[in-house]
C-alpha positions in Angstrom: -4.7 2.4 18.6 -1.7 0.7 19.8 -2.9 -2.6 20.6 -4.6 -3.0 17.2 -1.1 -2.5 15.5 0.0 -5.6 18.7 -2.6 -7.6 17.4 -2.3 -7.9 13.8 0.6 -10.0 13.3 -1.1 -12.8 15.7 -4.5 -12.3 13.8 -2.5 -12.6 10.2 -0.6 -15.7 11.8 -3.3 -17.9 13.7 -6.9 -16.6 13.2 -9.5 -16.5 10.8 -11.2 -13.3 9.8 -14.3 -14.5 11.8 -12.2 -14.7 14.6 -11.1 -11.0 14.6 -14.5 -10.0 14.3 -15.7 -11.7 17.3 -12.7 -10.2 19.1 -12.9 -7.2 18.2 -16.8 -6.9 19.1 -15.6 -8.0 22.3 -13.0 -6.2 22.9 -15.0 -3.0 21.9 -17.1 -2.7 24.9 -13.9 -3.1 27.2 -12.0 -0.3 25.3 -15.3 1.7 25.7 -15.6 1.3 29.4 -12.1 2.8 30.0 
């Protein structure tokens, strides 16, 4: 998953882990419709 590996320098720099979640179980149903 390429754009997970794009993603975690930002997340490790600038967001909290609560963050990620809430991306990521938005960003799920995107990748899913694709």
């Amino acid at each position: 998953m390429g754009v997970y590996y794009f993603l975690v320098p930002i997340y490790k720099n600038h967001f909290s882990e609560k963050d990620l979640k809430d991306a990521i179980e938005f960003l799920i149903p995107l990748w899913q419709k694709n």
